[in-house]
N, C-alpha and C positions, 0 to 999 in steps of 0.2 A: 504494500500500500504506500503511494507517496506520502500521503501525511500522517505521520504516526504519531500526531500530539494535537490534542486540542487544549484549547484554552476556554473559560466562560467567569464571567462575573458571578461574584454572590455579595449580597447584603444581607449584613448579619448588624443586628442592632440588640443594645437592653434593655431587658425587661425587668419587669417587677417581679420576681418571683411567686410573689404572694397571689398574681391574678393568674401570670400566667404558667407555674409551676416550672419552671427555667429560666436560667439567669439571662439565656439569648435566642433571639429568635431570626430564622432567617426566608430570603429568598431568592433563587434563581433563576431569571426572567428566561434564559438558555433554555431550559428542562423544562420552566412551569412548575417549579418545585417548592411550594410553600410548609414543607413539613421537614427543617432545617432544625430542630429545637433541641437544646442541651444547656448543662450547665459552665460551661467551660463553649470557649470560641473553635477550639481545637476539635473538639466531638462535633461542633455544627460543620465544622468543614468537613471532617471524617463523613457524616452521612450525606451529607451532600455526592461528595465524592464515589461514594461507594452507589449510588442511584444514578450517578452520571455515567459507570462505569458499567453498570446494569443496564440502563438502556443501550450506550456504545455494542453490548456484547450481541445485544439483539437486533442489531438494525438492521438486520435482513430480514427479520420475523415480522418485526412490530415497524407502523409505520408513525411512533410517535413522535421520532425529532423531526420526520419530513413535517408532518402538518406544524410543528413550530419553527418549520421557516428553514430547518437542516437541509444542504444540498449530500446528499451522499451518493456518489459513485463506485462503482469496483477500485475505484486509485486515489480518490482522494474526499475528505469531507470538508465542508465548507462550514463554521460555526455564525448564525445570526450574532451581530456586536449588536451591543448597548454600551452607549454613552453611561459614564455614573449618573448623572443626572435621570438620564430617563430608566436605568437601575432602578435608583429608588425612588422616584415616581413610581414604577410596579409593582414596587415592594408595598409600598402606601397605600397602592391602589390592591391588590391584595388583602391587606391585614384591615383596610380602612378605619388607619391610620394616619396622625403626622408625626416621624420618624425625625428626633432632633439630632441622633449623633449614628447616625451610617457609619457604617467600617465597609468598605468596599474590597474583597478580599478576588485575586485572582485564581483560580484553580487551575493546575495543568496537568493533564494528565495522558498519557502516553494511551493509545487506541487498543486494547485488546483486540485481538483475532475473534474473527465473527467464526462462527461453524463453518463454514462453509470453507472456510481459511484453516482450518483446523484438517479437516477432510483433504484439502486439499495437500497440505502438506503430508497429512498422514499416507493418502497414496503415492504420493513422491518418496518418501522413505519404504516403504514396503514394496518399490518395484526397482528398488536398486539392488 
């Protein structure tokens, strides 16, 4: 695959713990992903990450990053950007909320091998 790394924003902001039972809450306009929530910024980015990496592994199955705007080919995928600004605008828009201290965090993460890429390789080794 040409591109074996994407990149996507997340907006992770804090909360009250007391309403919303975690110290941060987040979202990724990329994924569509408002179930970010932990105590620690490091666990928000962790499942973030690990749902990013779950769709990636699917995207020959599932056509959820196409409908949010993903170009994906056999060679390379193309990631929708967001401005920080309009970030967390969606984030806001999201939670409906107004969001006074955004952390705008980038995530990068290397493209797991789709099934298909899996298979393939595994016939390339099995016919040597």
């Amino acid at each position: 695959m040409k591109t074996n790394r994407v990149q996507v924003k997340l907006v992770v902001f804090p909360t009250n713990k007391n309403e919303w039972n975690n110290n941060y809450c987040s979202y990724c306009p990329a994924i569509n992903y408002p179930f970010g929530r932990a105590d620690s910024i490091e666990k928000v980015v962790a499942d973030v990450q690990s749902q990013l990496l779950k769709l990636l592994c699917h995207r020959e199955i599932y056509k959820n990053l196409q409908n949010l705007g993903w170009k994906i080919t056999d060679t390379s995928i193309k990631v929708p950007t967001f401005t920080d600004e309009e970030a967390v605008r969606l984030t806001e828009q999201s939670y409906e909320i107004k969001i006074s201290n955004p952390i705008i965090i980038e995530i990068d993460v290397e493209v797991p091998l789709s099934p298909t890429e899996v298979l393939m390789q595994l016939n390339y080794i099995s016919e040597k």
